[in-house]
C-alpha positions as a LaTeX table, in Angstrom:
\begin{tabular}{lrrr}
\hline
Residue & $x$ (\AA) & $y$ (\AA) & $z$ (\AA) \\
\hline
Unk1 & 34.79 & $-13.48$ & 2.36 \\
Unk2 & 37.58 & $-11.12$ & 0.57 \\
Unk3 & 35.68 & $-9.35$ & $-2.46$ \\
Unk4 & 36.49 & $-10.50$ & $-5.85$ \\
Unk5 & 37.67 & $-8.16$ & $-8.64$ \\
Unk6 & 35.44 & $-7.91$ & $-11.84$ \\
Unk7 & 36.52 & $-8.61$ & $-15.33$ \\
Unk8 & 38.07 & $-4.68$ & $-15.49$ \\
Unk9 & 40.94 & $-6.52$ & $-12.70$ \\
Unk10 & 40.14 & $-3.14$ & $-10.42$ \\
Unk11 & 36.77 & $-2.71$ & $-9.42$ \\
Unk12 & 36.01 & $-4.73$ & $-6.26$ \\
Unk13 & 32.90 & $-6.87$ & $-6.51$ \\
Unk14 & 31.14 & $-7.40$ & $-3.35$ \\
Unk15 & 30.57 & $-10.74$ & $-2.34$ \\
Unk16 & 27.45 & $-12.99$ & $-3.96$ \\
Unk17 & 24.90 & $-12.71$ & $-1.10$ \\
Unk18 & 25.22 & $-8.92$ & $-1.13$ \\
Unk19 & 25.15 & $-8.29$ & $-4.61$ \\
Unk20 & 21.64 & $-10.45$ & $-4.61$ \\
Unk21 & 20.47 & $-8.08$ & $-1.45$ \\
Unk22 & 21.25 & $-4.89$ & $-3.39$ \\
Unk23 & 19.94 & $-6.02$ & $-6.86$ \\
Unk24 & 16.78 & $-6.95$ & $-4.85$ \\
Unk25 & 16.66 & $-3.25$ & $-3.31$ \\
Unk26 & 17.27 & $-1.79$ & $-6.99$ \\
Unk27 & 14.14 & $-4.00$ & $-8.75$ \\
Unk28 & 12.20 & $-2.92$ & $-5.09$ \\
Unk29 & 12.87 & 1.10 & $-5.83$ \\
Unk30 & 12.36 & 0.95 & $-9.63$ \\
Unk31 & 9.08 & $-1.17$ & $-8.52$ \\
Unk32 & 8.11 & 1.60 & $-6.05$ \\
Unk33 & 8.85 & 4.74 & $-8.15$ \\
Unk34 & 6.36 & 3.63 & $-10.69$ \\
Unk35 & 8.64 & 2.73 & $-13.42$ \\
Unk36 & 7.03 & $-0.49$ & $-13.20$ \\
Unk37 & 3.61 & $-0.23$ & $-12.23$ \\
Unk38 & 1.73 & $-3.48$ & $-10.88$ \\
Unk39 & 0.21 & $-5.22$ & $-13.46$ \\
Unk40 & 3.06 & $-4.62$ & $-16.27$ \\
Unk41 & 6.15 & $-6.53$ & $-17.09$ \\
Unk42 & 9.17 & $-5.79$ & $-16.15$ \\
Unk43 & 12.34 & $-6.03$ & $-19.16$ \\
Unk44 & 13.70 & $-9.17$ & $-19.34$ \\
Unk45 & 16.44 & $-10.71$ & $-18.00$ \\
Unk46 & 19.38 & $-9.64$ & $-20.57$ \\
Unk47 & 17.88 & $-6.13$ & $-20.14$ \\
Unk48 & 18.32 & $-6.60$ & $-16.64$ \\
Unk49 & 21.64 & $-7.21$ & $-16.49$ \\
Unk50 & 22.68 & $-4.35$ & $-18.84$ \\
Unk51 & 20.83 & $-2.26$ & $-16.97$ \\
Unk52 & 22.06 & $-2.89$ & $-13.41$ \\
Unk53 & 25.42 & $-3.99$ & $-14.36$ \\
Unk54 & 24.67 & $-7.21$ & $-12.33$ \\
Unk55 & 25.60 & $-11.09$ & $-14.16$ \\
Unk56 & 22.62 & $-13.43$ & $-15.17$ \\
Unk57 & 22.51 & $-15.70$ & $-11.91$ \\
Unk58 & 22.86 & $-12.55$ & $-9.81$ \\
Unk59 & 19.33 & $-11.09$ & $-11.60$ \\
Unk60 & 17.63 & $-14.45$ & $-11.73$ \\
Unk61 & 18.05 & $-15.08$ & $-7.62$ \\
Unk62 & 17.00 & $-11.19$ & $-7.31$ \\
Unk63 & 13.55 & $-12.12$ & $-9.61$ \\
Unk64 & 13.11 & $-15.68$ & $-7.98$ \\
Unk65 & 13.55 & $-13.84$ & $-4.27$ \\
Unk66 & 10.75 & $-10.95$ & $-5.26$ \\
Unk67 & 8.70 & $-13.93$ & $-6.83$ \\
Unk68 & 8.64 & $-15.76$ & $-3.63$ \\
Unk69 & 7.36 & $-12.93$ & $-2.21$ \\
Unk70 & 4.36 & $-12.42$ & $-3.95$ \\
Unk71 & 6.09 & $-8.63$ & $-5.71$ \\
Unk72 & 6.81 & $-10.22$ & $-9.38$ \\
Unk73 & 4.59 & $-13.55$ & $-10.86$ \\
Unk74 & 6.51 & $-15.54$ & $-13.75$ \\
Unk75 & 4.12 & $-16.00$ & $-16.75$ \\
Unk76 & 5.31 & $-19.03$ & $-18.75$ \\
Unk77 & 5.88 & $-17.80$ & $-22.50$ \\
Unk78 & 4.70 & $-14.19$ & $-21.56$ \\
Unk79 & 7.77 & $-12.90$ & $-19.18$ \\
Unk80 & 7.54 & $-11.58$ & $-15.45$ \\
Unk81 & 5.49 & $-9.20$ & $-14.03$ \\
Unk82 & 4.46 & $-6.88$ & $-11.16$ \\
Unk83 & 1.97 & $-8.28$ & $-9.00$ \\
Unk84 & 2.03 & $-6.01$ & $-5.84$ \\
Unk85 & 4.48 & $-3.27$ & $-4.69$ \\
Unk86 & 5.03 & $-4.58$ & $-1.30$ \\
Unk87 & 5.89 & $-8.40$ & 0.33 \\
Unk88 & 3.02 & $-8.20$ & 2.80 \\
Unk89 & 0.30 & $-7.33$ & 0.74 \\
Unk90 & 0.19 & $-10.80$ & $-0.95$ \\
Unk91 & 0.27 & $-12.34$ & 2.55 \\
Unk92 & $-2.87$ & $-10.59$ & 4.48 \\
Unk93 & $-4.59$ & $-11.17$ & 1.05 \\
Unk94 & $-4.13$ & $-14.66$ & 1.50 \\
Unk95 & $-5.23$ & $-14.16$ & 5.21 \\
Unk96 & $-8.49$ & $-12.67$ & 4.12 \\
Unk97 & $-11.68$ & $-14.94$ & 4.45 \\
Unk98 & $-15.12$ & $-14.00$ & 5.90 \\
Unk99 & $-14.25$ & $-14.90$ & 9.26 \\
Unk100 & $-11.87$ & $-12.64$ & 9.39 \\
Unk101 & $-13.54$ & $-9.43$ & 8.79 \\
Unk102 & $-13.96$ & $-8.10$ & 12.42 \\
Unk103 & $-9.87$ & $-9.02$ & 12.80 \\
Unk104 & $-9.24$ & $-6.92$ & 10.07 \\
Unk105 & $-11.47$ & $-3.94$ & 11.36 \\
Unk106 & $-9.45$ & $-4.08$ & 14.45 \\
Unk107 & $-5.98$ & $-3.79$ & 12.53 \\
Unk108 & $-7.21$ & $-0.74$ & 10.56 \\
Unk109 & $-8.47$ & 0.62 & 13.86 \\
Unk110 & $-5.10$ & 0.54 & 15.31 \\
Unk111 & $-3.78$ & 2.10 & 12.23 \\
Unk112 & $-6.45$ & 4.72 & 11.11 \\
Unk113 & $-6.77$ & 6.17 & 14.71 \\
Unk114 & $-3.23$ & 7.08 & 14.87 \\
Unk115 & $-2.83$ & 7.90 & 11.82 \\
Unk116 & $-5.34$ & 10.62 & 12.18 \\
Unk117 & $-3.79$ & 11.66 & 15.35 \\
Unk118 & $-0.60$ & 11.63 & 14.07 \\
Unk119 & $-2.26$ & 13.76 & 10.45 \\
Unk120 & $-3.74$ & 16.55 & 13.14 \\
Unk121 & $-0.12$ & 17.50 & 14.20 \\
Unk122 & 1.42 & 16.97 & 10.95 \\
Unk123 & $-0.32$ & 18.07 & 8.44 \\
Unk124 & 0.78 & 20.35 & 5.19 \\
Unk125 & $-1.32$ & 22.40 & 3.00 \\
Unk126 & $-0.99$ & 19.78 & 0.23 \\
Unk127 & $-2.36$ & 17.21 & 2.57 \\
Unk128 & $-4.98$ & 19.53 & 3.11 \\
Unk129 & $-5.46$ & 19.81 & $-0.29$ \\
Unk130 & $-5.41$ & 15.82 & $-1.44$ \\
Unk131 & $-7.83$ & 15.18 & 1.83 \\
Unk132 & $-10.66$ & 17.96 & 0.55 \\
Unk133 & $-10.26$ & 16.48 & $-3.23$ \\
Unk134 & $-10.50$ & 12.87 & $-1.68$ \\
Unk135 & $-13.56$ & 13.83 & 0.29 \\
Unk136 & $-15.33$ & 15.30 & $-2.51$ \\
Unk137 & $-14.47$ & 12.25 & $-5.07$ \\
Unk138 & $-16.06$ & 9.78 & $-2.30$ \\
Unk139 & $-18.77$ & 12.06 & $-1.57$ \\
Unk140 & $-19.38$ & 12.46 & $-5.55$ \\
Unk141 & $-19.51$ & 8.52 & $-5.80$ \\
Unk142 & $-22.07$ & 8.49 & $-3.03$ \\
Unk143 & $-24.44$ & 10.78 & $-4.58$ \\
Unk144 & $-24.10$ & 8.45 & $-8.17$ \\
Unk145 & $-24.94$ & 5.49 & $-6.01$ \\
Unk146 & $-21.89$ & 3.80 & $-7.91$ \\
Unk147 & $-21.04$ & 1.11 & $-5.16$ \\
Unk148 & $-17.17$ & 0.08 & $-6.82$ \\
Unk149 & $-16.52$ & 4.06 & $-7.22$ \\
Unk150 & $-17.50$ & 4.36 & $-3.58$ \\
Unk151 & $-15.21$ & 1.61 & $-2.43$ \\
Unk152 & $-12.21$ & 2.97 & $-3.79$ \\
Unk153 & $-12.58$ & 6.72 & $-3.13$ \\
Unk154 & $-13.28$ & 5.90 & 0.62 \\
Unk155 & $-10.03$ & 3.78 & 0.48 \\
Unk156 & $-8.13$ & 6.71 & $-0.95$ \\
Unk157 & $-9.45$ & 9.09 & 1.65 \\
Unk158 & $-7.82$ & 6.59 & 4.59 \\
Unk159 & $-4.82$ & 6.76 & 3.23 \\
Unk160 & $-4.47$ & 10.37 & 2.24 \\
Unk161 & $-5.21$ & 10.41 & 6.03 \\
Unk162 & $-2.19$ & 8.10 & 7.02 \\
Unk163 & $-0.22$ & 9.97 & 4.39 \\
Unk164 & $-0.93$ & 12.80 & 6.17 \\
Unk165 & 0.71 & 11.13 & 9.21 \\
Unk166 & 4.01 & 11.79 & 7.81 \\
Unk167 & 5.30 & 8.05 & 9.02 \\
Unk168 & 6.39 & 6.23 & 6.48 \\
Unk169 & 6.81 & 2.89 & 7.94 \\
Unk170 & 2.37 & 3.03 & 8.89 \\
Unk171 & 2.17 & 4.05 & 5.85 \\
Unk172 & 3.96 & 1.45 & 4.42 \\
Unk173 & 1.97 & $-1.16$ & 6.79 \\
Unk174 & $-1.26$ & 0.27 & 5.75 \\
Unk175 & $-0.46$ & $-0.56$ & 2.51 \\
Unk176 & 0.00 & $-3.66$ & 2.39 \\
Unk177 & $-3.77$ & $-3.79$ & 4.11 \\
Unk178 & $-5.27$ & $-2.23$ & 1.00 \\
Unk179 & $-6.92$ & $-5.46$ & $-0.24$ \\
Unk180 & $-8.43$ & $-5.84$ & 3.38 \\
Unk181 & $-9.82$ & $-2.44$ & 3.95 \\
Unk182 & $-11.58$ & $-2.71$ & 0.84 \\
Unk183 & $-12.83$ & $-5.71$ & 1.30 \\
Unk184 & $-14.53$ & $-4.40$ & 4.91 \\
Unk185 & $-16.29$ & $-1.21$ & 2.72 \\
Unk186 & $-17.45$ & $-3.32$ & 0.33 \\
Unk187 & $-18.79$ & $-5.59$ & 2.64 \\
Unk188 & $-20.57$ & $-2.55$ & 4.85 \\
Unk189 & $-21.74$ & $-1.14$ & 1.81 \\
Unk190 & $-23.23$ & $-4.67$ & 0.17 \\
Unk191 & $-24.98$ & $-3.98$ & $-3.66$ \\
Unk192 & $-26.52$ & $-0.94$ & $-3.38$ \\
Unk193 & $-25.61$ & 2.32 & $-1.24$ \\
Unk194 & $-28.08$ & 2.82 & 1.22 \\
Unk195 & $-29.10$ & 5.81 & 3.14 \\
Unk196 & $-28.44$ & 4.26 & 6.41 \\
Unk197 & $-25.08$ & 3.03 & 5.92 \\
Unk198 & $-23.34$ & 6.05 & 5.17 \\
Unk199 & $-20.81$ & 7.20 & 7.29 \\
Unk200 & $-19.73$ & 11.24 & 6.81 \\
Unk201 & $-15.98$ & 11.93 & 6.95 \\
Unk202 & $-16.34$ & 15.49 & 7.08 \\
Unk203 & $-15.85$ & 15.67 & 10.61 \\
Unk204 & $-12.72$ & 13.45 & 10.50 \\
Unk205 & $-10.99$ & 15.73 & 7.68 \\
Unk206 & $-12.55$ & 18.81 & 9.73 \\
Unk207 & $-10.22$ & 18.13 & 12.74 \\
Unk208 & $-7.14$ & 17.07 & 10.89 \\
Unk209 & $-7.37$ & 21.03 & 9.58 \\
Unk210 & $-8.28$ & 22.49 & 12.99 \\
Unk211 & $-5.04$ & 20.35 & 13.93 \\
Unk212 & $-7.35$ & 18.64 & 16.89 \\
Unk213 & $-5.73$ & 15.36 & 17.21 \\
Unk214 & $-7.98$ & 14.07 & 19.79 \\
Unk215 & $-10.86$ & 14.96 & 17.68 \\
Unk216 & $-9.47$ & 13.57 & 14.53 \\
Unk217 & $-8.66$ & 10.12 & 16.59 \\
Unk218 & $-12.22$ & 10.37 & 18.31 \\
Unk219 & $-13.57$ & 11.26 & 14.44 \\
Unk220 & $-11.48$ & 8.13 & 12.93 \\
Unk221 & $-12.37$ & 5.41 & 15.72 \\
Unk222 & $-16.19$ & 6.27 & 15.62 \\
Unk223 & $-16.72$ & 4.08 & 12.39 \\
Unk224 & $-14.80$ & 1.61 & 13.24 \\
Unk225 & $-15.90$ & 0.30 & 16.55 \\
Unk226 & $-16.41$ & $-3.72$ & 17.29 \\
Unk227 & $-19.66$ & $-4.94$ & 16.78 \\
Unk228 & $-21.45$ & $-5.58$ & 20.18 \\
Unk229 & $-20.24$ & $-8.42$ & 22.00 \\
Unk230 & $-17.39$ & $-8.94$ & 19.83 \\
\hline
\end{tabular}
C-alpha cells in the first residue's frame, strides 16, 4: 500500500495497520514508564489524539486492541483505565485456580533458578543494594507476624533477584506471573506466620554477592521443590 500524505500535503502517513501498531507501542511505553500507573485512567480520547498526533479511529482501535488484552478496562460513564502493565498477566490470572498451584510452582522454578544463576554473574552494586533492603523489609514483616506484608516483600525479593539477572525478556515473563507467585506464598504461609514455615533467603542473597551461581541456583531451587510424588 503507497503511504498517504496528511492534511500538511508533505508529510507521508504510514499506512492504517501500522499507524494502529505504533500508537499501540506509544500507549504500551507511556503505560510502562509509569506515567500511567495501573489502577488510574488514562486522558481521554481527544487528549489522545492531540497528544500523539494520531486521528480518532486510529486511537480508538489502539485502546480497543490494549482492552482486549486485559492492559486498559473501559468503565462506562467513568473513562478507561490501566488494569495491568503487561498482556500476559491478565491471562495466567485467569489460569489460576487451586489445582493449579503445584503447575505454577514449577513455572517459577524454571524462572527463579535461573534467574539466580544468571543474578550471581551479573550482578551490580545497586542490585546488591535493592536485594539487602528487600531482605530486610521481608525479614521485618516476618518478625511483625503481618501475613499480607510478608506476601509482598517476599514477592519483591524474587524479583529484585530476576532483576538482578539483567534479562529483560525473564524479567518481563516473570512479571506477568506476579499474581501467581503470590498466590503460592500466601497459600504456604495460610493466616498466621508460623515458625515452621519460614523459609530464610539469606543464603540465596549470600551467593548472588559471593557471585556463586551454582550456589545461588542450589539456594533458589531448595524452596521450591515438588511435593513428594508429584
Amino acid at each position: 500500500m503507497t503511504p498517504s500524505v496528511d492534511s500538511v500535503g508533505s508529510v507521508p502517513v504510514p499506512p492504517r495497520g501500522h499507524r494502529v501498531r505504533q500508537t499501540i507501542e506509544q500507549l504500551r511505553a507511556r503505560i510502562l514508564g509509569g506515567e500511567w500507573p495501573v489502577g488510574g485512567r488514562i486522558p481521554t480520547e481527544p487528549q489522545l489524539v492531540a497528544a500523539l498526533g494520531v486521528g480518532r479511529n486510529t486511537v480508538r482501535e489502539a485502546v480497543r486492541a490494549l482492552v482486549h488484552a486485559g492492559v486498559l478496562e473501559c468503565r462506562q460513564g467513568s473513562g478507561t483505565y490501566v488494569v495491568s502493565t503487561d498482556e500476559l498477566a491478565p491471562v495466567v490470572a485467569r489460569r489460576l485456580t487451586d489445582d493449579r498451584i503445584a503447575e505454577v510452582t514449577e513455572v517459577r522454578r524454571a524462572f527463579e533458578v535461573e534467574a539466580a544463576r544468571l543474578a550471581a554473574l551479573r550482578r551490580t552494586p545497586e542490585d546488591l543494594a535493592a536485594l539487602d533492603a528487600a531482605l530486610d523489609a521481608r525479614d521485618t514483616a516476618w518478625r511483625a507476624g503481618r501475613v499480607d506484608e510478608f506476601v509482598e516483600a517476599d514477592a519483591a525479593l524474587h524479583t529484585a533477584v530476576v532483576a538482578a539477572a539483567h534479562n529483560g525478556m525473564l524479567a518481563e515473563l516473570y512479571a506477568s506471573v506476579g499474581a501467581a507467585l503470590r498466590c503460592t506464598v500466601a497459600q504456604a504461609m495460610g493466616d498466621a506466620l508460623e515458625p515452621e514455615r519460614y523459609v530464610d533467603h539469606a543464603r540465596l542473597v549470600a551467593a548472588i554477592r559471593a557471585g556463586d551461581p551454582a550456589g545461588a541456583a542450589r539456594e533458589a531451587g531448595a524452596f521450591l521443590e515438588p511435593a513428594p510424588g508429584a
